[in-house]
C-alpha positions as CSV (number, residue, x, y, z in Angstrom):
1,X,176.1,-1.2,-4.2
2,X,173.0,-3.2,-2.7
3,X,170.7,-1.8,-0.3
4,X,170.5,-2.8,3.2
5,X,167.3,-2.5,5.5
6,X,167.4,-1.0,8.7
7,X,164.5,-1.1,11.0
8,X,164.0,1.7,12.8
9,X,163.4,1.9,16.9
10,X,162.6,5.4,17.7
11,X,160.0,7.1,20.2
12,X,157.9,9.4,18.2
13,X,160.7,10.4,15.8
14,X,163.2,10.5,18.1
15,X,165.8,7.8,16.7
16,X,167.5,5.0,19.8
17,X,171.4,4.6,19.7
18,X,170.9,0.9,18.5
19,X,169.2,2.1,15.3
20,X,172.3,4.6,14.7
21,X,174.8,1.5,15.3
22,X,172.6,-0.6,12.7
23,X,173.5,2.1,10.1
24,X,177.4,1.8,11.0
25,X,177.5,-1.9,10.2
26,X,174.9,-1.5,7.3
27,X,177.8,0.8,5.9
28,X,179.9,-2.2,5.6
29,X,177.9,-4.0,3.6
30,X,176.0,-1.9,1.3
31,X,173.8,1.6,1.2
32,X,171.8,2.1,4.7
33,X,167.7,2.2,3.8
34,X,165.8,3.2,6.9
35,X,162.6,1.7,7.6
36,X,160.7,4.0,10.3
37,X,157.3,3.6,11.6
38,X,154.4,4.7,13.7
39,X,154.2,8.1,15.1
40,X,156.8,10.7,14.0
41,X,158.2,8.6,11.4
42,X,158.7,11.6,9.1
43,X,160.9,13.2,12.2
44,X,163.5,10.1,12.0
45,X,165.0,11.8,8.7
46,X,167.4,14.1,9.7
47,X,168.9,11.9,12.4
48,X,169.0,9.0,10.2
49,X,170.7,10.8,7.4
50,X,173.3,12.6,9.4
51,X,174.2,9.0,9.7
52,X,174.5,7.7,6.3
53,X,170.6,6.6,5.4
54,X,170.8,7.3,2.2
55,X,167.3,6.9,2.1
56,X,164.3,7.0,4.6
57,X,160.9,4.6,3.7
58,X,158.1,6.2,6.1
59,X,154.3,5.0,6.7
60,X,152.7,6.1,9.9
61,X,149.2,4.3,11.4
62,X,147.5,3.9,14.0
63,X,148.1,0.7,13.8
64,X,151.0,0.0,15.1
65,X,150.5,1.6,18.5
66,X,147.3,0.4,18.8
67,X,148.8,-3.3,17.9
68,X,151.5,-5.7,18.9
69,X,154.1,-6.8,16.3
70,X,152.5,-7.7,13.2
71,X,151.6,-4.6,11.3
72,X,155.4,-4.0,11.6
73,X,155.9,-6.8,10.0
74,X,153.6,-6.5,7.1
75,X,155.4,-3.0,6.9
76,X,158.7,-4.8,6.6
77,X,157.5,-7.5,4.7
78,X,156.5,-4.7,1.8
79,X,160.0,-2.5,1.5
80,X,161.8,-5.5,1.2
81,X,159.3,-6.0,-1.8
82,X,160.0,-2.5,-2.5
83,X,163.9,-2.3,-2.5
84,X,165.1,-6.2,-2.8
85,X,167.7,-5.5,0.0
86,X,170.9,-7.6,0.9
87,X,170.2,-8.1,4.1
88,X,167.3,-6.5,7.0
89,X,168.9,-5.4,10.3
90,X,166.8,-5.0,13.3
91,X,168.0,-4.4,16.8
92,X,168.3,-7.4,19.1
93,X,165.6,-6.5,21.6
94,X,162.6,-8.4,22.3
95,X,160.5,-6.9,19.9
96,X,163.5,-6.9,17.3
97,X,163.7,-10.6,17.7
98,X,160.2,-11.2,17.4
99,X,159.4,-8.3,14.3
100,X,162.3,-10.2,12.8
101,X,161.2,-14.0,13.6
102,X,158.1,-13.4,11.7
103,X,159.4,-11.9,8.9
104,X,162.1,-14.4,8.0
105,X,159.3,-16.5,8.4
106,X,157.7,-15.1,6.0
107,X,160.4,-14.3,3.2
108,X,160.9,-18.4,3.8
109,X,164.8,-16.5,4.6
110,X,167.0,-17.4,7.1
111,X,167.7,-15.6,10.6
112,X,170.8,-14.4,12.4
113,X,170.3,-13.1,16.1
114,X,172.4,-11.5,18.7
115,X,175.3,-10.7,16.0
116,X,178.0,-8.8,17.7
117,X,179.7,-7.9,14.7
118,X,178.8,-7.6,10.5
119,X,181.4,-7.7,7.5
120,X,180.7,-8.3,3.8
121,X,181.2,-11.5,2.6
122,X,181.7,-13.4,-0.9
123,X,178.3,-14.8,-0.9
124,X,176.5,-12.2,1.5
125,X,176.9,-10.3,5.2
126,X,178.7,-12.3,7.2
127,X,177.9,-12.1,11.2
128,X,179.8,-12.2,14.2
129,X,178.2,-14.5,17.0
130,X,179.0,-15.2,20.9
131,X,177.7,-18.4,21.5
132,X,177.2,-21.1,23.9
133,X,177.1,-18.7,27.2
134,X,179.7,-16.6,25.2
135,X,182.4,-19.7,25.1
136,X,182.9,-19.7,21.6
137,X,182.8,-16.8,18.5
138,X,181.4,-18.0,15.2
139,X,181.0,-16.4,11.7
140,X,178.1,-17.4,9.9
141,X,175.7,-16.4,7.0
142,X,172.5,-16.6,5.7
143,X,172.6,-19.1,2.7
144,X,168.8,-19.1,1.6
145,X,166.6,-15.6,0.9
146,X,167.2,-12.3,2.0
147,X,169.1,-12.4,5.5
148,X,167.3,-11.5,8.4
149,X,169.9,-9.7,10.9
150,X,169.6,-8.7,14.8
151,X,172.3,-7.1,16.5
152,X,172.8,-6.3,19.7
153,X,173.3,-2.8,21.3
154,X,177.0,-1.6,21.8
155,X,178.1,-3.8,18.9
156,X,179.4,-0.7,16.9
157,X,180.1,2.8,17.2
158,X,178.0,5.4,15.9
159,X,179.5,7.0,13.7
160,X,178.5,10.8,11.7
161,X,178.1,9.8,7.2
162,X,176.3,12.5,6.2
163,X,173.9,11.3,3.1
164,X,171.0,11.6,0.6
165,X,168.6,10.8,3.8
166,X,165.8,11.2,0.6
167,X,162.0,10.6,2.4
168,X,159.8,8.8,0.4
169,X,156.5,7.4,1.9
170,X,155.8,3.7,2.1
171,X,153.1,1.7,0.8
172,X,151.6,-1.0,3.4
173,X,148.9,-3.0,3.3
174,X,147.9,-4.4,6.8
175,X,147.0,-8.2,7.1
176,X,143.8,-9.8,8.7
177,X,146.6,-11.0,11.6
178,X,147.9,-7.2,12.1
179,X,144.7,-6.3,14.3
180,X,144.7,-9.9,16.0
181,X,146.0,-8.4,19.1
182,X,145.3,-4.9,20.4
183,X,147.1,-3.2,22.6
184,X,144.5,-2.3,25.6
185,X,146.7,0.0,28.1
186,X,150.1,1.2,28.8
187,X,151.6,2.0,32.3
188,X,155.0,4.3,31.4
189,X,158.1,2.8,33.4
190,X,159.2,4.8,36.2
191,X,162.2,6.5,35.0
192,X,165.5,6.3,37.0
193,X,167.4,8.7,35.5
194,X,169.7,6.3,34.7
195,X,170.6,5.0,31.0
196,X,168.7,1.8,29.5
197,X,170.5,-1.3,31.0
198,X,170.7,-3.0,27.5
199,X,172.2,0.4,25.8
200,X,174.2,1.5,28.5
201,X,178.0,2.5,27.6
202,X,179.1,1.5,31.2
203,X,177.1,-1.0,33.6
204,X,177.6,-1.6,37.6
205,X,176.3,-4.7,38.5
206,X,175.9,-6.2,42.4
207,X,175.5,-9.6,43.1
208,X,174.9,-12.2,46.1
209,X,177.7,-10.5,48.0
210,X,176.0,-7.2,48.2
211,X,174.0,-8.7,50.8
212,X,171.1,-7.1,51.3
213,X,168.2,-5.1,49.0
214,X,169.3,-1.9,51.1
215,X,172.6,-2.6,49.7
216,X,172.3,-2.0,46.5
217,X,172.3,1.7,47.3
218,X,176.1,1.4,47.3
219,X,175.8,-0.1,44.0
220,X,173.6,2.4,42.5
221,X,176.2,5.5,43.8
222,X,178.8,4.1,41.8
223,X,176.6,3.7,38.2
224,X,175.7,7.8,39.4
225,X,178.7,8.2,39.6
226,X,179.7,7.0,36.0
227,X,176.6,8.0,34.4
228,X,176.1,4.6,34.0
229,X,173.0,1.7,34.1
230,X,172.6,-0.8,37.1
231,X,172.2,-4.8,36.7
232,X,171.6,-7.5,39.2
233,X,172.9,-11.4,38.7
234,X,170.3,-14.1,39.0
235,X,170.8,-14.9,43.0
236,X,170.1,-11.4,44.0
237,X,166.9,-10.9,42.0
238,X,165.9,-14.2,43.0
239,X,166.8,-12.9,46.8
240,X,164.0,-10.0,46.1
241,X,166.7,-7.2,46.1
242,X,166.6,-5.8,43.2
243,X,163.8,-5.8,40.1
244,X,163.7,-8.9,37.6
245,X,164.0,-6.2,34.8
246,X,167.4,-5.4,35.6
247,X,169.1,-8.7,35.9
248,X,171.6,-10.0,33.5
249,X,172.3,-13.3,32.4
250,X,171.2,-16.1,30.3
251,X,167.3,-15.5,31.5
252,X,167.8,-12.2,32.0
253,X,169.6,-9.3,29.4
254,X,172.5,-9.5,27.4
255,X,174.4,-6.3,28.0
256,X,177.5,-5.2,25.7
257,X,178.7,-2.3,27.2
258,X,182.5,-0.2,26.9
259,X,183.2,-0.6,30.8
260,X,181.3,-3.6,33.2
261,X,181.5,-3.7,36.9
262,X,180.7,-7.0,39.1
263,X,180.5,-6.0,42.2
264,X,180.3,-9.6,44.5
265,X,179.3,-11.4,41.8
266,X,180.9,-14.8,41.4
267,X,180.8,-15.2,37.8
268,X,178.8,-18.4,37.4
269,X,178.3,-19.2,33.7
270,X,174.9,-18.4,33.6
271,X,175.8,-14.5,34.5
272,X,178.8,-14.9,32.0
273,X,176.5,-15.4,29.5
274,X,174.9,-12.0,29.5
275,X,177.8,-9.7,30.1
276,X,180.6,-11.3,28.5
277,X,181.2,-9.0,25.5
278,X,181.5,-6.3,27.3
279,X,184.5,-4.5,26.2
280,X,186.5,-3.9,29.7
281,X,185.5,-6.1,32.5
282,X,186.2,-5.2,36.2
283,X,185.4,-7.3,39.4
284,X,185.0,-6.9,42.7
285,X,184.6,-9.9,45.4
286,X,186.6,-10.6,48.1
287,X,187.0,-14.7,46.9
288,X,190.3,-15.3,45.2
289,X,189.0,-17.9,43.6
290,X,185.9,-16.7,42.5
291,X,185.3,-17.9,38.7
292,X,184.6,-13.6,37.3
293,X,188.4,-13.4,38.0
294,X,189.2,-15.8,35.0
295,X,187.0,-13.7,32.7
296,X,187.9,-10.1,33.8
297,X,190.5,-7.5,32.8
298,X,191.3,-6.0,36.0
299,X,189.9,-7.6,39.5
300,X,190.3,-6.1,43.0
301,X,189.9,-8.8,45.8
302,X,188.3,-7.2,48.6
303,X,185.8,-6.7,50.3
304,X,182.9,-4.6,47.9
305,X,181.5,-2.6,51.3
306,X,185.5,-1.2,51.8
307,X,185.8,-0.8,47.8
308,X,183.1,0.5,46.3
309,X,182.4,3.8,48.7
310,X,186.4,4.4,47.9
311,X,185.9,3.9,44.3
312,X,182.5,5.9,43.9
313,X,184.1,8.8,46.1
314,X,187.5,8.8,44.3
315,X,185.5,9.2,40.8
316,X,183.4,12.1,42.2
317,X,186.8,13.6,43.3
318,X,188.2,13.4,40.1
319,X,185.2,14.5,38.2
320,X,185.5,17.8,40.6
């Protein structure tokens, strides 16, 4: 069976649910090769093999803290040299989508993004796509070179195949571009406590109807309550009420989760665009005729400042 490449997003060896999803749909279409990089590299093993890697390539530099993108691309760029894969996933984040950019670019391959969904084909992996602001699903495939793969988070389950996980340490030389831009200082993101809005398994989301940045606290009681992340749409980041990092929508993220909750949100299609996979949808606005009611799979219409405190308080009830 051919290998597959899967890029691996960790934080000094410690391995992000996207990465474990990768190696569910790599599963499907051949035997799981993890590519990890940068500071605990060597840690990444056992993780990755507990979920079917069968094998684990490893380099660790300086380099690529101390730079942007490029030295992991030169790092990819030399296992698929190494192995000859049938396809390279990477993670549909920002960085995925630039790490793999560059490196189709470079394998003169062609380039999938935002695949919700991967299943062998005849001819190679063939990838499931939401397109145009989620209206239509396609299938396609990569007809020229090695297929360059992103997928976004909560496209799979992760799921436990024990194998090999065999280390071996991989060879990279670093081009003249891979030190073209250093990195010069990091400020760490104030932590919430709350789960990573792209990775979250459930996302409450509050709208123009919340009315208010003060609010949002309302909003934010209910994702507590659910252990789950908070979004905004476009009109109230744009109203200053909540942060521009947790929007979703076309020019915002694109969020996948199990269980999404608009909470006065009116479900114009630029919104739609970002959350429209998600697996259960559930709205809240007190509009009949407010477009998220065509897309959802259960709707309360009502006003969010009567439902929501009922809602969060009847889930902490249950919860005990």
């Amino acid at each position: 069976m051919a290998e597959v490449l899967v890029y691996v997003d960790h934080v000094d060896g410690a391995v992000r649910k996207p990465t474990l999803e990768l190696l569910t749909l790599a599963r499907r279409v051949g035997e799981p090769v993890a590519v990890a990089l940068g500071n605990g590299a060597g840690d990444t093993a056992a993780a990755l093999a507990e979920h079917g890697a069968v094998k684990v390539l490893t380099h660790e530099a300086s380099e690529y803290a101390d730079y942007l993108v490029v030295p992991k691309v030169d790092a990819l760029q030399a296992a698929v040299e190494a192995v000859s894969p049938a396809a390279v996933l990477v993670p549909s984040s920002a960085e995925g989508k630039e790490i793999a950019a560059r490196l189709a670019l470079r394998l003169g391959s062609g380039i999938i993004t935002d695949a919700v969904d991967l299943e062998a084909g005849d001819s190679g992996p063939v990838a499931t796509q939401s397109v145009f602001a989620a209206s239509f699903t396609t299938k396609s495939r990569v007809s020229k070179g090695t297929p360059v793969i992103t997928v976004k988070p909560n496209s799979a389950a992760v799921e436990a195949a024990p194998a090999a996980g065999a280390v071996e340490a991989l060879s990279v030389s670093f081009s003249a571009q891979a030190t073209g831009t250093k990195v010069t200082g990091r400020t760490p993101r104030e932590s919430t406590g709350r789960p990573e809005l792209t990775e979250a398994a459930i996302v409450v989301s509050g709208g123009r109807g919340v009315n208010g940045a003060e609010n949002f606290a309302l909003i934010e009681a209910l994702a507590d309550s659910l252990g789950a992340a908070v979004g905004a749409s476009r009109a109230a980041v744009d109203a200053g009420w909540y942060p521009h990092t947790n929007q979703v929508g076309q020019t915002g993220k694109s969020v996948s989760p199990q269980l999404y909750i608009a909470n006065g949100i009116s479900g114009a299609i630029q919104h739609r665009a970002g959350m429209q996979t998600s697996k259960t949808i559930v709205a809240v606005n007190k509009d009949a005729e407010a477009p998220i009611f065509d897309l959802v799979d259960y709707g309360v219409v009502g006003d969010l400042f009567d439902v929501v405190p009922a809602l969060t308080e009847e889930i902490k009830t249950r919860k005990g």
